[in-house]
N, C-alpha and C positions, 0 to 999 in steps of 0.2 A: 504493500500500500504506500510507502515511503518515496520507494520510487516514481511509480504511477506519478506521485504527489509533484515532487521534484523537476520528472520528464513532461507534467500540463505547466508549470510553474517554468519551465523553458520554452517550451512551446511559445506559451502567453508573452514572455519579455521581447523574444524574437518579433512575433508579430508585431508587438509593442514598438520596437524600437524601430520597424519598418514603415510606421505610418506616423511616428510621432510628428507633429507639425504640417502635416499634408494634410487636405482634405481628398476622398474618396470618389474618384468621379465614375461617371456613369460607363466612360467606355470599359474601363479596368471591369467591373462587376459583369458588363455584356463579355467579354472575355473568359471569367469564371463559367458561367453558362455555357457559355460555346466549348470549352475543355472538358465540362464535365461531360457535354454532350458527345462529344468525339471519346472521351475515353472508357463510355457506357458506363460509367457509374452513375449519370443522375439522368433528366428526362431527354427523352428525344427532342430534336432541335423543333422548336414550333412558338408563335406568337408570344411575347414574351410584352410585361410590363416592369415600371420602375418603381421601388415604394424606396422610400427615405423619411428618415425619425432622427431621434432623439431619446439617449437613451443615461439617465440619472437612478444618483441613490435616495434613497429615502430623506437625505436630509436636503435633496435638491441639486446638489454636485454630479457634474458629468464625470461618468464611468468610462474612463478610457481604454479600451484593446478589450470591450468586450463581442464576443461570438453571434454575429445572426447570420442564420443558417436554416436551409432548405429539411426538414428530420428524411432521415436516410440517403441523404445527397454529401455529395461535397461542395456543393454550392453553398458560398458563402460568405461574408465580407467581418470585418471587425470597426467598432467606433473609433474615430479618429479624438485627437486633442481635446475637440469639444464635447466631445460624447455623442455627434450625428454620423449619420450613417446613409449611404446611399444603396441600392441591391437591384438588379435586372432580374425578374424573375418569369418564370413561363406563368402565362394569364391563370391557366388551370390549378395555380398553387393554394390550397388551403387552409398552410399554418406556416408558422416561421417558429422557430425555435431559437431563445436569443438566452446565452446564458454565458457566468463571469465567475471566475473562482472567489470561492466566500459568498456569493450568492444563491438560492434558488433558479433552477432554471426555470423557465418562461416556455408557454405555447400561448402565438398568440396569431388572428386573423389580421394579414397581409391588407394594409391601406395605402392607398399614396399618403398619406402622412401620417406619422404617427408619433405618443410620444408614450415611452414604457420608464418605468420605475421598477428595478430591481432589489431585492430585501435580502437581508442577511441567512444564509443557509446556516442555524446556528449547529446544527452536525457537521458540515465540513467545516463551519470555524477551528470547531475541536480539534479536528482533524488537521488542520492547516496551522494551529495553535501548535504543534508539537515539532513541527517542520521549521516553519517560517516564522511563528513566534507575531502573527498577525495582531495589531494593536487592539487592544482591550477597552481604549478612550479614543473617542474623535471627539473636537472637539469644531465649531462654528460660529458665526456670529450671533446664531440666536437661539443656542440650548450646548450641552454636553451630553454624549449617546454613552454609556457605559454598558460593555456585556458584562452580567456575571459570572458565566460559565467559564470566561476564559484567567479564572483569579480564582486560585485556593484558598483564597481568607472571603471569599463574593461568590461563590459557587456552593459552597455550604452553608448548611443550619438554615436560617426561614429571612426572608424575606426584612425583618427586625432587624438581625444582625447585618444582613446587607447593606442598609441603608445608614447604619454605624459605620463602616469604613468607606462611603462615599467619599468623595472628593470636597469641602467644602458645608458637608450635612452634617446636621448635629440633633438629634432624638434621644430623649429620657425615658426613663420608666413611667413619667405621668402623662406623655404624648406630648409633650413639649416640642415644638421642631423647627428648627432653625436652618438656613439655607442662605451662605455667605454672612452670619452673624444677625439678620432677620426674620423674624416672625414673617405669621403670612400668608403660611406657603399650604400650596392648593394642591392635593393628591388624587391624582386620577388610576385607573385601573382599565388600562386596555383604551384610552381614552375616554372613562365615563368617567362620572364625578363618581368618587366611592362616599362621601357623604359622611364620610366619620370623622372623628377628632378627639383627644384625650385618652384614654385609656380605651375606650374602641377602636380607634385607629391602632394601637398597640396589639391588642389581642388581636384583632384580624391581619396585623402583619408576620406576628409570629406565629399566625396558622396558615400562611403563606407559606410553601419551602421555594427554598433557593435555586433548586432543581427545575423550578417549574416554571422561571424567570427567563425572559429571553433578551431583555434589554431596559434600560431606564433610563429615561428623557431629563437631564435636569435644562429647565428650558426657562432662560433665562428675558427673554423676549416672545408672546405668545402672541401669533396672530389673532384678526380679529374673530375667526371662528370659535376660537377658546373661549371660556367665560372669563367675564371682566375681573373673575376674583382672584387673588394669589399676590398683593402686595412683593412676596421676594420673589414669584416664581412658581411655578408650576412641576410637578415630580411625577410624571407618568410613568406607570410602571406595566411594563408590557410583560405578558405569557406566553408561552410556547402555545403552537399552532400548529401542526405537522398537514402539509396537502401530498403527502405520499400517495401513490395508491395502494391500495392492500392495507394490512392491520400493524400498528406497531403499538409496546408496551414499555413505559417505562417505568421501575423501580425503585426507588430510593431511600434510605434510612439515614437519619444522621441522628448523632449525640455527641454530646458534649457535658461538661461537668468541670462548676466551679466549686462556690461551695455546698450549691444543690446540682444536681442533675437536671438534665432537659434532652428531651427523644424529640423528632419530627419523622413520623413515619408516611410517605405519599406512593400510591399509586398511579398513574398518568394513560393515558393509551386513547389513542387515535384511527380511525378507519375509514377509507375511503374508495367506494366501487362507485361508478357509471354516474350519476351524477349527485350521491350522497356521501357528505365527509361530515363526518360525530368526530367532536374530542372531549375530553372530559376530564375529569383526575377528582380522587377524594385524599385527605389527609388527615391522620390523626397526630397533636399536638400532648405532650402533657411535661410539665415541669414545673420547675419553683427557682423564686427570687425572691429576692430580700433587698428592704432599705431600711441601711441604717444613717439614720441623720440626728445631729445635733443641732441644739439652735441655742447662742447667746444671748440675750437682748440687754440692754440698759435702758432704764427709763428715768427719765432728767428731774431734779430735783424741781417741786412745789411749793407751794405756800405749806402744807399741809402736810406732804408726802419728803422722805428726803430720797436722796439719790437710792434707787434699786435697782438689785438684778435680778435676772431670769435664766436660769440654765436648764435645759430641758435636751433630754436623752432619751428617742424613741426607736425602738426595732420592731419592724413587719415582715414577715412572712408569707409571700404571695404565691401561691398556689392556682398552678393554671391548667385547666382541660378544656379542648376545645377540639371538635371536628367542622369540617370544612371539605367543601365539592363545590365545581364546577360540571356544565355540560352544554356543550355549544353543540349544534347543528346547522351544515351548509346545506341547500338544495339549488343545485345548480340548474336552473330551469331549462336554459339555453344558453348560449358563448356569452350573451351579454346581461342576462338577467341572473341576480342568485337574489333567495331569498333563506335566515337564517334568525335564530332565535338561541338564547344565551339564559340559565339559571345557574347563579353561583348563591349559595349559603353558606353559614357556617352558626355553629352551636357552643356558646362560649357559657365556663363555670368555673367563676372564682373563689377562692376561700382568700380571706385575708383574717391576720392574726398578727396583735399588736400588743406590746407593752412600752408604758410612757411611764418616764419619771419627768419630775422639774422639781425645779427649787428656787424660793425666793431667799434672796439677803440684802443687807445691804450692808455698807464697809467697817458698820461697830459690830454686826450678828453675823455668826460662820453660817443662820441659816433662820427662817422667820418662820416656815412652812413647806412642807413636801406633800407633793401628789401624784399619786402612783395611778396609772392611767391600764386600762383592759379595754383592747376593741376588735368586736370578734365580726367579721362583713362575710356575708354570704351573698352572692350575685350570679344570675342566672341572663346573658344576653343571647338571642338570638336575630338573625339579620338573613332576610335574603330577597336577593336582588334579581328580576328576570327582562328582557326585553327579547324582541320580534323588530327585523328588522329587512329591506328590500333596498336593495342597489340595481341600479341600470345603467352599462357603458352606451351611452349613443354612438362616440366611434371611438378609435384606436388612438387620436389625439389627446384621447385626456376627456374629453366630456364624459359626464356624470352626475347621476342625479341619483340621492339616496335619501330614505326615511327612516325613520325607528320609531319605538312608541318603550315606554320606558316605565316600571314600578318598583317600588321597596315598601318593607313592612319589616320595621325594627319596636325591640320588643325588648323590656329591661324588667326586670323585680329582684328588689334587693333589701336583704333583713341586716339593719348594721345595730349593734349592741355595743352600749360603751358604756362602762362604771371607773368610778370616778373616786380615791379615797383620799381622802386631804389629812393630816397629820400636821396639828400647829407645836410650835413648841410651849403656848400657852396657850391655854380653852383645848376642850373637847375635840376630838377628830370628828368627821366627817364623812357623809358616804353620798355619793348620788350617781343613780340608776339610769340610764336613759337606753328608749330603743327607736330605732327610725325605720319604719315601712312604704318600701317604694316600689311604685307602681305605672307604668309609662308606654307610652306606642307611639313608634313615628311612622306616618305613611305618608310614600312620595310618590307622584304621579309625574310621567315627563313627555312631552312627545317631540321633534326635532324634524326639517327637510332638510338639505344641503345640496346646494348645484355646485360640482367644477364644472368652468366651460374655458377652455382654453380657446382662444382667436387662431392663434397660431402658434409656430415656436419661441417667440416672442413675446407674447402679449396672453395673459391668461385673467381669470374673472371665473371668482368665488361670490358668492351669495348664500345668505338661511337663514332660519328662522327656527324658534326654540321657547317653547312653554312650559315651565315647572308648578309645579301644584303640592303644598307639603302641609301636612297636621299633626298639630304634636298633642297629646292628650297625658299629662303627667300627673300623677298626686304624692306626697307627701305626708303619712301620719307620723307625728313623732308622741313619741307616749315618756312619762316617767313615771318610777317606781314608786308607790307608798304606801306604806304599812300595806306591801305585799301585795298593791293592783297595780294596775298600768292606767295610770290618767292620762289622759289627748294633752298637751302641749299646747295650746292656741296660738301662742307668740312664733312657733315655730313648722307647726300645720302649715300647709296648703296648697293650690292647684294651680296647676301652668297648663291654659291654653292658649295655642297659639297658631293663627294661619298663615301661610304666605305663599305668596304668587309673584312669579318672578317671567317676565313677556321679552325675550330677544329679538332683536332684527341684525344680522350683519349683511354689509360689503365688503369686499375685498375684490384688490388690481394688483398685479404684478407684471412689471415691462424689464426685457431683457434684450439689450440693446450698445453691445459692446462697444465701451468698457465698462458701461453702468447697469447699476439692476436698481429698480425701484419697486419699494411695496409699498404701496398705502391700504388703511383700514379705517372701516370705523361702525361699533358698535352699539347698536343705542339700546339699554335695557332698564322696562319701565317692572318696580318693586311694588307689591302691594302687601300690607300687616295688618295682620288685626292680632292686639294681644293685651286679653279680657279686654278692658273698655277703651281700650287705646287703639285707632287707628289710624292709620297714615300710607301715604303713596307719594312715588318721588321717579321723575326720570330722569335718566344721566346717560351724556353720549361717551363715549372711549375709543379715542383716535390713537392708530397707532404707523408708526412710519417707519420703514427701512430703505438706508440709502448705503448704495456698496460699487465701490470703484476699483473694477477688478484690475489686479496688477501682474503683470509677468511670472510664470513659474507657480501660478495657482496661489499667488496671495492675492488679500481686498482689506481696501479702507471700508470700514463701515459707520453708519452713524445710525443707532437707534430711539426712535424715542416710544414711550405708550403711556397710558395713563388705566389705572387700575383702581378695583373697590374692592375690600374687608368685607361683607359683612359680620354681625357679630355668629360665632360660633354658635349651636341650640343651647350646649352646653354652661353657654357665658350668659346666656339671656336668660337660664332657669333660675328660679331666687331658692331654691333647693337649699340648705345648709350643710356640709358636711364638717363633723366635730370631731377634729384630734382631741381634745380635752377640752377643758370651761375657758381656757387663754387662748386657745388656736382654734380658729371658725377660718371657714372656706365656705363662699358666697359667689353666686351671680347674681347681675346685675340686669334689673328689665329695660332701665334707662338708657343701656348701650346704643353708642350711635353708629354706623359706619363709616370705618375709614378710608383715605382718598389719598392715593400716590401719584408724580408724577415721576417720572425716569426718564433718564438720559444716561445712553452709552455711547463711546466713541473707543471703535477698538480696529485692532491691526491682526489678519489670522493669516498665518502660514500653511497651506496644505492640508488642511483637514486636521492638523497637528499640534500648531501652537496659536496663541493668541495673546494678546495686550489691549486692556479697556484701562480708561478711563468713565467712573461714574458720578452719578448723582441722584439721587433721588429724594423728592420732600414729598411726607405725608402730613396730613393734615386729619385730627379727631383720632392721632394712633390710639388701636388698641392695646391695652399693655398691663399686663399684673402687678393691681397697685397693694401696698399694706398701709393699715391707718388703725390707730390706738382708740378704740372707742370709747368715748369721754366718761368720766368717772371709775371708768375700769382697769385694769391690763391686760385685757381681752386684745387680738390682734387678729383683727378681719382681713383677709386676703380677697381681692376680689379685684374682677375687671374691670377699668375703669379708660375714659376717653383724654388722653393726653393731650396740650392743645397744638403737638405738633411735634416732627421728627426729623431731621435732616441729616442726610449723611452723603460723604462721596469722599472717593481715595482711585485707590491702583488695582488693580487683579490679574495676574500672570496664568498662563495655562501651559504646557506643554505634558502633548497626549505621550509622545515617547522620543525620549533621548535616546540614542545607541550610544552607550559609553565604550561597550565592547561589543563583538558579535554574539554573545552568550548574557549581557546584563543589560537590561532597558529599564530606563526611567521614567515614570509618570509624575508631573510636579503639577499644582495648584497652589495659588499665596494671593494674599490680600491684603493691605494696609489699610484703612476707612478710617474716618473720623465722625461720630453719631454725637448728633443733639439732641435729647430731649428737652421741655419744655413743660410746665404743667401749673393750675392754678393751686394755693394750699392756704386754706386762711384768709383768701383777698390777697397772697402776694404772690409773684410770680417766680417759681423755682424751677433750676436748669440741672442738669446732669451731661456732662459731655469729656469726650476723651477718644484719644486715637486705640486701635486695634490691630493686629494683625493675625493671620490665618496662613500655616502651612500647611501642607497633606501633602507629601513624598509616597511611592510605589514603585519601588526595584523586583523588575521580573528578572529570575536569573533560571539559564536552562542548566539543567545537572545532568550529570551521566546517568547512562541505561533509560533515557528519556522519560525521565523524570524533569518538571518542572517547579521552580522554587518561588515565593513571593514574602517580601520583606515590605513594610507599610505602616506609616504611623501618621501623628498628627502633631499638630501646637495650637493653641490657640490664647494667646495672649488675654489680658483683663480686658475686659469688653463695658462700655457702660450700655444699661439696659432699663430704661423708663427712670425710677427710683432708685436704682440695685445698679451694683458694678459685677458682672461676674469675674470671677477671680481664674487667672491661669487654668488651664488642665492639658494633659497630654496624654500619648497611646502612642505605644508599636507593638503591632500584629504581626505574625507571619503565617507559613503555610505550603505544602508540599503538593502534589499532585501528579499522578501517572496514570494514562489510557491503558487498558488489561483487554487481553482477550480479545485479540484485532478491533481494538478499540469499540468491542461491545461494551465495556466495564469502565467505570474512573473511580480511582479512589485518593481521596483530599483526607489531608492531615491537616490538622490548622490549630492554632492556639491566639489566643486577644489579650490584649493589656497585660501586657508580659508583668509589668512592674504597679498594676494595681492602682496607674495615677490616672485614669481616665473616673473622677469622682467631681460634682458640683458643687461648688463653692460660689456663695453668694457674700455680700455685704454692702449695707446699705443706711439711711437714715428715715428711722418712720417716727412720725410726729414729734420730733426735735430729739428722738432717741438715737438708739444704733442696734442695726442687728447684725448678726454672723452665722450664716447656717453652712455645714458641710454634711454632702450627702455623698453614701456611698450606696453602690447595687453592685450587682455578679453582673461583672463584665469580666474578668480575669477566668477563662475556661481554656481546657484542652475536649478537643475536640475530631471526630472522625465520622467522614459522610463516603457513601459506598453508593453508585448508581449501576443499574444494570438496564440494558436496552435492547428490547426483542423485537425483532422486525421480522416482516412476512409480505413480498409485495414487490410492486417494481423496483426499490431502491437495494431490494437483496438482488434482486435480477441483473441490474446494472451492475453490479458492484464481484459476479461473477463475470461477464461479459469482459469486465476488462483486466478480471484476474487472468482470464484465458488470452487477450491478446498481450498482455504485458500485467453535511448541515445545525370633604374634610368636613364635614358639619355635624355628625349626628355624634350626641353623645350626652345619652340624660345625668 
């Protein structure tokens, strides 16, 4: 196979280097035809016509020296420089076969013009991964494409841990997610909105496996077809899809173990005869994490009060099982119609288990009062998501026109129990009981059209339209204990309804027109709420522009701009209460407003490989997790609140891969920014602001007996963040990997946070006080993921053939 690999891998340079800077003209192709036809290997000489295209990757780059071709001719031509292509073919031709190492190959019906889009074969990447050591990162002017199959520390474990050693990405255990140092950021699933956020989004990533990942978009500039939300950016996380035909299965186990254990058990498998292709995959999750966090506070001398402190020392125990499936259906009607439909679930069951201490003092008492905190969560979510959907190619240029119709129905009940035992050092101790019963449904309705019509090869025009419909239905009972009943609560009871209606319209144009490409956009989407007696409605347009001057040798100046909206989380808008103990509450907020960015990039990309921006960007109403002393007490409310504004812009470097040797490649990402917050407190107006920096390094190194090796870490410097500075943290990961069994098998060895520094540390100033929290979870694991792949079908067929002659919102 190695060979094969090597001797298409020549082939391809060859051809390559024959047509590099030439364009392809029609006599050379009439030529082809006329030789095949003297040398009886292709048709008899007779009427013949000319098709010519245009032939790009998925991120829009012409594919150079790729193959279109007559199937079982030698008739043939390869793309030139620009990625066009010209071909003479006999009028009776009724498919062309166009296909590029690293890619899927293509059948597709012969037009005078066409324009084709090729995708990544992520089985011969693997394959080509071991060979040629084929880049892992491309990066663009208006996203970064990461595979994770072809990374030992990104190929393993779920989907969680992938998005942990992203480039740039930073996610916690409470669903926290940052993307180049802001909030924001908008997660889609195969390009739909997955609708989660907080600890749903968590659970459903870690019942994701890694296995089953085929690529992830961090897209840093979204056209206007995207929704207007995602402040930092957008993080689509694509799946595997196999269009083989015949049946294949894949296998995969992974575990790992820190200071608990964690299994991600998936099965995968795909099938495709005559004009139906099913894929599908179910997986079972189960493991445990742990946070332990401490928290310091001071709170500032009173009339009344003198200087105190707060030391408070909690450990939880997170306990996770969760199953999770997919099953997608194509029905290929005819060449240009398919129509298809998609159900993914998944079944999620938490235990959490907590002890809390704290302690007050102040500088003349080693201690005033201790309370010893029990909290026991039991949580039961379920989620599933199905759409129906119809595509129609009009021609071979690119037109298109497709619909979906889209629903969810997520489902939460959870029993959370906390006691409470106080110990003064004078007066009587203390005991209080409480229990919180929760109860919730979200259900979203979506439906969506979309036209591509491309003009020409030049000149292209997107248009659609997109309606969301969502109800959330929640209660709250919290009850406490006395003299052995459970009394209702009132101050802390009650119910969250909530509607909204969300109405798109886009346009989009893009002109290509050497040496410039222009995109313009613009999105108008009208909000409509009602939540309890509150309603309101508001329209907002979102223009967005790419300007790109291509340069010699496949580089471009670019200049991006767009403008983007927040809305608030479900999550942030439920006025829910959750109680670490009687000092620490966690709240939303119904008062949330939406917040409003605008962006500005000016960047320099080299070959699919490197890049340099320049940014900017000001929000205005940021969202941001504020703390506030509630008055009379030393209760400390956490909750989301509307900043009066955020501004930030610096440097950010990419390069997808250095060759330092032929055996050791580099992947580098860095950042420097400067962030202002801004916010009212009291009548006065308080800032927070300070420079940043972000590295993320990636040395692929291939090792003998073709074995490949991956070494990867992070930095990320003190960052200021609304109120809060967060404090330094760092990581390096590595990770092994070797194809088995004529690369039916792979098995990844991997281990994270060698040195246990990857832990969240905050510090900050809340109501003239100070606090300091550091948090740790199991991130320091060793770890091993085993995949096996059973095929049956043309791709085993091929593959003897040539053995013989020589591929963010829910969350109650």
């Amino acid at each position: 196979m190695k060979r094969v690999i090597l001797i298409a891998l020549a082939i391809q340079c060859i051809g390559l280097s024959h047509l590099w800077g030439q364009e392809t003209n029609q006599s050379a192709d009439q030529q082809n035809v006329r030789h095949a036809s003297e040398s009886g290997s292709g048709p008899k000489s007779e009427a013949t016509k000319t098709v010519q295209g245009k032939i790009i990757d998925e991120t829009g780059v012409p594919v150079v020296g790729a193959t279109i071709s007559i199937p079982e001719t030698s008739v043939g031509t390869i793309s030139n420089q620009s990625g066009t292509f010209q071909l003479a073919i006999p009028v009776a031709t009724q498919s062309l076969k166009v296909s590029f190492i690293g890619y899927a190959t293509q059948q597709v019906v012969p037009e005078s013009r066409m324009n084709i889009t090729l995708h990544p074969d992520t089985t011969q990447i693997n394959q080509v991964n071991v060979v040629a050591q084929r880049p892992n990162v491309q990066v663009t002017a208006a996203k970064t494409t990461v595979y994770p199959s072809l990374s030992p520390t990104t190929s393993s474990g779920s989907a969680y841990s992938v998005l942990k050693n992203l480039p740039g990405v930073i996610i916690n255990s409470n669903g926290s997610l940052y993307l180049d140092g802001k909030s924001g950021v908008k997660v889609l699933v195969d390009g739909k909105n997955s609708y989660l956020s907080g600890t749903d989004l968590v659970n459903y990533l870690m019942s994701l496996p890694a296995s089953s990942l085929k690529k992830i978009d961090l897209i840093t500039h979204p056209s206007a077809k995207y929704e207007a939300a995602g402040n930092a950016g957008i993080i689509d996380i694509s799946t595997q899809k196999t269009n083989a035909v015949g049946y294949n299965v894949n296998v995969n186990t992974n575990y790992e173990r820190g200071k608990y254990g964690r299994a991600n058990n998936n099965l995968a498998f795909g099938y495709r005869q005559n004009k139906w292709n099913v894929n599908g995959m179910y997986g079972y999750y189960q493991g445990s994490n742990y946070v332990d966090l401490t928290i310091t506070r001071e709170f500032p001398e009173t009339a009344t009060d003198p200087l105190t402190f707060f030391d408070q020392d909690s450990y939880r125990k997170l306990e996770n099982r969760s199953h999770y499936f997919n099953l997608g259906v194509d029905f290929y009607a005819n060449p240009k119609t398919t129509l298809g439909m998609t159900v993914r679930g998944s079944s999620v069951n938490n235990k959490e288990n907590g002890t809390l201490s704290s302690v007050f003092y102040t500088l003349t008492t080693s201690g005033d009062s201790t309370i010893h905190s029990l909290t026991n969560n039991d949580a039961n979510r379920k989620n599933l998501t199905s759409s129906v959907y119809i595509r129609h190619k009009i021609d071979s240029l690119g037109k298109e026109i497709s619909a979906s119709a889209n629903g969810l129905h997520y489902s939460a009940k959870e029993n959370q129990f906390h006691q409470d035992v106080m110990t003064r050092t004078s007066g009587p101790s203390s005991e209080d009981v409480s229990q919180a019963l929760k109860d919730g449904s979200i259900k979203m309705y979506s439906g969506r059209v979309d036209l591509a019509y491309p003009i020409n090869h030049q000149w292209s025009f997107d248009a659609g339209a997109k309606s969301d419909i969502v109800n959330i239905d929640d209660g709250a009972n919290y009850q406490n204990r006395q003299n052995g009943q459970w009394i209702t609560d009132p101050g802390l009871s009650t119910m969250f309804n909530y509607r909204e209606n969300i109405n798109a319209l886009y346009v989009s144009s893009k002109v290509q027109k050497k040496p410039w490409t222009a995109e313009l956009g613009l999105r108008v989407e009208n909000t409509n709420v009602e939540a309890g007696s509150v309603s309101q409605s508001y329209t907002n347009y979102f223009p967005n522009l790419l300007l790109s001057w291509q340069l010699p040798n496949d580089n471009a100046l670019n200049l991006t701009y767009d403008k983007r909206i927040d809305r608030p989380n479900y999550h942030d808008l439920n006025p829910f209460v959750y109680v670490f103990d009687n000092y620490t509450y966690e709240q939303g907020n119904t008062g949330l407003k939406p917040q409003f960015t605008n962006r500005f990039i000016f960047s320099y990309t080299i070959r699919k490989a490197y890049k340099l921006s320049l940014f900017y960007t000001n929000t205005t109403q940021a969202i941001i997790k504020s703390y506030f002393v509630q008055p009379g007490t030393k209760r400390v409310l956490v909750m989301p609140t509307n900043m009066s504004s955020h501004h930030s812009y610096g440097i950010q470097g990419d390069a997808a891969q250095l060759s330092l040797t032929k055996w050791w490649k580099t992947s580098l990402h860095t950042q420097l920014a400067q962030d202002n917050y801004q916010w009212m407190e009291n009548g006065s107006t308080l800032k927070n602001e300070g420079w940043s920096f972000q590295a993320g390094l990636q040395n692929r190194i291939s090792l003998p007996w073709r074995w490949s090796g991956e070494v990867s870490g992070f930095y990320n410097s003190r960052m200021a963040f609304g109120q809060i500075d967060v404090l330094p943290t760092w990581q390096v990961s590595g990770g092994i990997q070797r194809s088995l069994f004529h690369r039916k098998a792979t098995l990844s060895i991997f281990s994270n946070d060698w040195f246990h520094s990857n832990h969240t540390r905050i510090k900050g100033v809340i109501t003239g006080g100070h606090v300091i929290t550091n948090e740790f979870d199991d991130h320091t694991v060793l770890g091993v993921s085993f995949t096996w792949r059973f095929k049956k079908g043309a791709d085993v067929k091929k593959a003897k053939e040539k053995k013989s002659i020589d591929s963010k919102r829910i969350s109650l």
